[in-house]
C-alpha positions in Angstrom: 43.4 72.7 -4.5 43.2 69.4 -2.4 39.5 68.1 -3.6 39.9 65.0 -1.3 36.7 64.2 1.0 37.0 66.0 4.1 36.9 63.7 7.0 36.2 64.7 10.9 37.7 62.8 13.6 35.4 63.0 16.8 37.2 62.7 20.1 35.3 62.5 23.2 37.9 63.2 26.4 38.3 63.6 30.1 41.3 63.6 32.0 43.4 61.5 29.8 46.9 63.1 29.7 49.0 60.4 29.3 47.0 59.1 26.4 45.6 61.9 24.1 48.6 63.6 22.9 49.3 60.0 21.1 45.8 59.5 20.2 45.8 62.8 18.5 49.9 62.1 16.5 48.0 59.0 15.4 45.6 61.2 13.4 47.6 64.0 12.9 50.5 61.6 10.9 48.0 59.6 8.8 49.0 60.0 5.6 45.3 61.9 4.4 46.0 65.3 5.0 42.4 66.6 4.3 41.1 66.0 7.8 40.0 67.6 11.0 39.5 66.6 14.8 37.3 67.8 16.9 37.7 67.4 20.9 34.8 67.6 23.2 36.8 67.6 26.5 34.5 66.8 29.8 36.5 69.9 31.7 39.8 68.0 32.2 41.7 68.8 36.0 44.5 67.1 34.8 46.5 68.7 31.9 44.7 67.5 29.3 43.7 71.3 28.5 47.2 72.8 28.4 48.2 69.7 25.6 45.6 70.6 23.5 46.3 74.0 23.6 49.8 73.1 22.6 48.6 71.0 19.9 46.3 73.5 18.7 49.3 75.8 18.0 50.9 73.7 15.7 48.1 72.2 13.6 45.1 74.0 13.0 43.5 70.8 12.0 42.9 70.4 16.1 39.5 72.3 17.3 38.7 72.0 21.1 36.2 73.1 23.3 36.2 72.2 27.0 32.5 72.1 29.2 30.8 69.7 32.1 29.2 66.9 29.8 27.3 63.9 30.7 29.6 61.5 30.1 31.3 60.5 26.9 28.1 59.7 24.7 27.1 63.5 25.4 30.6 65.0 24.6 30.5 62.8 21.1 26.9 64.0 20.6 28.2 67.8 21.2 31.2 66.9 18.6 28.6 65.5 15.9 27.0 68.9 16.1 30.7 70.6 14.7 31.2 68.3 12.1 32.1 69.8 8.8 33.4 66.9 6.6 32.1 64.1 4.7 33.3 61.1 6.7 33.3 61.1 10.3 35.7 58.5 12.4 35.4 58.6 16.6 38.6 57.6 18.2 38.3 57.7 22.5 41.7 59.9 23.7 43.0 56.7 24.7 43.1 54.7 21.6 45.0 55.3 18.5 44.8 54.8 14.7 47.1 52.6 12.7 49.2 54.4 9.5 46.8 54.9 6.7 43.7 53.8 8.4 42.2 56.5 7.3 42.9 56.4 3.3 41.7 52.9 3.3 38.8 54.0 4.9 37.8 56.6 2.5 39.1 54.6 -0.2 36.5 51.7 0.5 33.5 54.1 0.3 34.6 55.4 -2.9 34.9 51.7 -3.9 31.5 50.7 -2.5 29.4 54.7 -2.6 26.7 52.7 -1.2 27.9 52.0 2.3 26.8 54.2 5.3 29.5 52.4 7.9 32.9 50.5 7.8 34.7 49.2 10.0 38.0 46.7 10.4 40.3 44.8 12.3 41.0 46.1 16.0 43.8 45.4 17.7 44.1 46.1 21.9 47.3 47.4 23.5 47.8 47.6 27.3 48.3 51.3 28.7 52.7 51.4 27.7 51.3 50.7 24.4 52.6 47.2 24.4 50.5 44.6 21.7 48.1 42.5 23.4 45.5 40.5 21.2 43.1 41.1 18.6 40.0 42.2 19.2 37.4 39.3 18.4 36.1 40.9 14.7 34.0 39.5 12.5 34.9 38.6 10.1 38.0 37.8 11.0 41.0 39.0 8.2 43.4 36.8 9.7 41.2 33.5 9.3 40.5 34.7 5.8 43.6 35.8 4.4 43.9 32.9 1.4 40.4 34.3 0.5 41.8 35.8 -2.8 38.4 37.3 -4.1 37.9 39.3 -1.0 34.5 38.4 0.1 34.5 39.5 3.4 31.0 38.9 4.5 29.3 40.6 7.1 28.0 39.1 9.7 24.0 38.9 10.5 22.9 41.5 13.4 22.0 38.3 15.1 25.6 37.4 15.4 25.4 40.5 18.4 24.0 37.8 20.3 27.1 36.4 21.1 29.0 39.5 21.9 30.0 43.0 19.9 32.2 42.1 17.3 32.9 45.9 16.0 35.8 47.5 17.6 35.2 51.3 18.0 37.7 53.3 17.2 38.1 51.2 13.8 34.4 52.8 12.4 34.0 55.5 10.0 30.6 56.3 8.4 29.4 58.9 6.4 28.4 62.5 8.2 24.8 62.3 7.4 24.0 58.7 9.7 23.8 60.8 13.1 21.0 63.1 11.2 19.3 59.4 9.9 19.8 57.5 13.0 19.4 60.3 16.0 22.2 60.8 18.3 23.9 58.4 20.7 22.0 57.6 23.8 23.4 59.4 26.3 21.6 57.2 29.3 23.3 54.5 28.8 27.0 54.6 30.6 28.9 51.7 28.9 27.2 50.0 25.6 26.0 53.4 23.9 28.6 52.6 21.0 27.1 48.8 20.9 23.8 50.5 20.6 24.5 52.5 17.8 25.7 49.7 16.2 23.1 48.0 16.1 20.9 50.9 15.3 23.1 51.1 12.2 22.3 47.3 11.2 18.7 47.6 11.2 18.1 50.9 9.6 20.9 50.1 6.7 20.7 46.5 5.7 23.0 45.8 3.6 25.3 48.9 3.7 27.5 47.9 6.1 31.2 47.0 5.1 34.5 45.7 6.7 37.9 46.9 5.9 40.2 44.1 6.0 43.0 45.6 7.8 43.7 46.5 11.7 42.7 49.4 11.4 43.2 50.7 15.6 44.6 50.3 18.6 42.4 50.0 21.3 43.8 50.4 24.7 42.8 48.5 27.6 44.1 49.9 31.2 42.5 50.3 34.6 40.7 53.3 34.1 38.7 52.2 30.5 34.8 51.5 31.7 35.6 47.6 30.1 37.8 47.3 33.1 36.1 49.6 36.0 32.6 48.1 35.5 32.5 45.1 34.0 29.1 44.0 35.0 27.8 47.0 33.8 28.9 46.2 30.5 27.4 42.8 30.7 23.6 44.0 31.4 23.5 46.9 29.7 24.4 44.9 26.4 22.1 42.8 27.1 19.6 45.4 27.9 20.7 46.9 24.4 20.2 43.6 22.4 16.6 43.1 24.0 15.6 46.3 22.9 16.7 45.6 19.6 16.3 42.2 18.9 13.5 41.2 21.4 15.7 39.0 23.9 19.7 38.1 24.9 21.6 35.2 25.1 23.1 33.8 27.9 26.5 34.0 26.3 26.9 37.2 27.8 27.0 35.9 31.3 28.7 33.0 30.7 31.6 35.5 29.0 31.3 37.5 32.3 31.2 34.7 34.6 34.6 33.0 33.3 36.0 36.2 33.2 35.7 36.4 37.2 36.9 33.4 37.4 40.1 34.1 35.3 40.6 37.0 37.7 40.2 34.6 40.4 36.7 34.7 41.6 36.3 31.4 43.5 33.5 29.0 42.3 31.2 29.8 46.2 31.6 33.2 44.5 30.4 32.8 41.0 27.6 31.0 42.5 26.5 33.9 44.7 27.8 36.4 41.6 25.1 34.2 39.4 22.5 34.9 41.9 22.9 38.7 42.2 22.1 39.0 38.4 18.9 36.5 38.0 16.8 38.9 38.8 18.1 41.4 36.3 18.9 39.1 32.8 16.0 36.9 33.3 13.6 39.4 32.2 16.2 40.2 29.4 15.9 36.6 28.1 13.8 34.7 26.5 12.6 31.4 28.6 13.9 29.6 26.1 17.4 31.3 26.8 16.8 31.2 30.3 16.1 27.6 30.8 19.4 26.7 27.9 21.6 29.3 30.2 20.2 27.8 33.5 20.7 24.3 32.7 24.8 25.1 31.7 25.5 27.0 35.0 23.7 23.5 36.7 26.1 21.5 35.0 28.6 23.3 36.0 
């Protein structure tokens, strides 16, 4: 009898064909058997049902149920509610696991019982699958590799100031934090994963830990909300953090600003950009991070 932890995968989906069947061999081929995934599918038009059905056939480890949701912080919420192991990891249907994440995530809460969350390296692929670059984690594994003791030291919640430094699909925590922290906020379209995140670091100080490997693939392509609304992104982080911590930085717009301009948005543009948003992040900020964020986009 295998008296390994049972672990749940949680997979929120909707029309992502050409993506899920390799999401779901990335979890299916880990090398910790003991496992189950559970797909929450938004009512897919576009084959997504027929694979999973297929799937479903050949490993029983696959449940499925396909309804309307609200988005994909609703159809993780639903998924949640299904969970039977011990450990619960949430890969989207277009990302993708790395061999043995999961074993080295289990391991490292046997290793350290008193963590609720982990999380490690992420690394982002394009939509072929092609290696693109690391996801900005802290702390970073690579930096730190000639750290022989292995004190990887997590950061301080107020390091979300300067941007999320968790990459989703490498988290795991343990099945009873949904009942501690309350389920995902379905209102919010785009940073419900960064708020949850957060929610974690302030109700478990000091029970947080990292997993010093890349432990997913995260795949950027044209149809990810990253891409689609990028602004959106941008204030409802900021929206999160003030909730949370009282006020945002103005790194956030400065990281969206020069990502216009890196897609080509000319500097007339920014300027008009800049102005569409004041009356949104000032009241997000503190006047002392407006006046420091006003005084850099002057200069410039």
């Amino acid at each position: 009898m295998d008296t390994r932890p049972l672990v749940s995968i949680v997979m929120p989906s909707y029309n992502q064909a050409g993506y899920i069947e390799a999401a779901l061999d990335s979890i299916l081929e880990q090398d910790w058997g003991r496992l189950e995934i559970i797909v929450q599918d938004g009512g897919s038009t576009d084959g997504t049902q027929q694979l999973l059905k297929k799937i479903r056939k050949r490993d029983s480890r696959l449940r499925w149920a396909s309804q309307p949701d609200n988005g994909p912080a609703d159809a993780i919420n639903t998924a949640l509610g299904e969970v039977r192991g011990t450990v619960v990891g949430w890969l989207n249907s277009d990302d993708c696991y790395t061999q043995g994440a999961i074993a080295r995530a289990v391991n490292a809460f046997k290793q350290h019982p008193e963590w609720m969350l982990c999380y490690g390296e992420g690394q982002h692929i394009d939509a072929a699958g092609q290696l693109l670059e690391r996801y900005p984690t802290l702390p970073n594994a690579a930096v730190n590799e000639t750290n022989l003791l292995n004190m990887w030291v997590i950061p301080d919640k107020t390091s979300f100031q300067r941007g999320c430094f968790i990459c989703q699909p490498t988290v795991f925590f343990k099945a009873v934090m949904p009942s501690l922290l309350g389920p995902l906020d379905a209102s919010l379209g785009a940073s419900f994963d960064f708020d949850y995140w957060l929610r974690a670091f302030n109700a478990f100080e000091g029970r947080i830990g990292f997993v010093p490997h890349i432990q997913a693939y995260s795949r950027l392509h044209d149809d990810t909300i990253t891409h689609q609304q990028r602004s959106r992104v941008m204030l409802e982080g900021m929206s999160v953090l003030a909730r949370h911590q009282g006020s945002a930085s103005g790194h956030w717009v400065l990281s969206y600003l020069q990502e216009q301009r890196e897609a080509g948005m000319s500097d007339e543009s920014l300027v008009k950009e800049f102005g569409t948003l004041v009356p949104c992040i000032k009241s997000l900020m503190s006047q002392e991070q407006w006046l420091a964020l006003k005084k850099l986009i002057d200069g410039n």
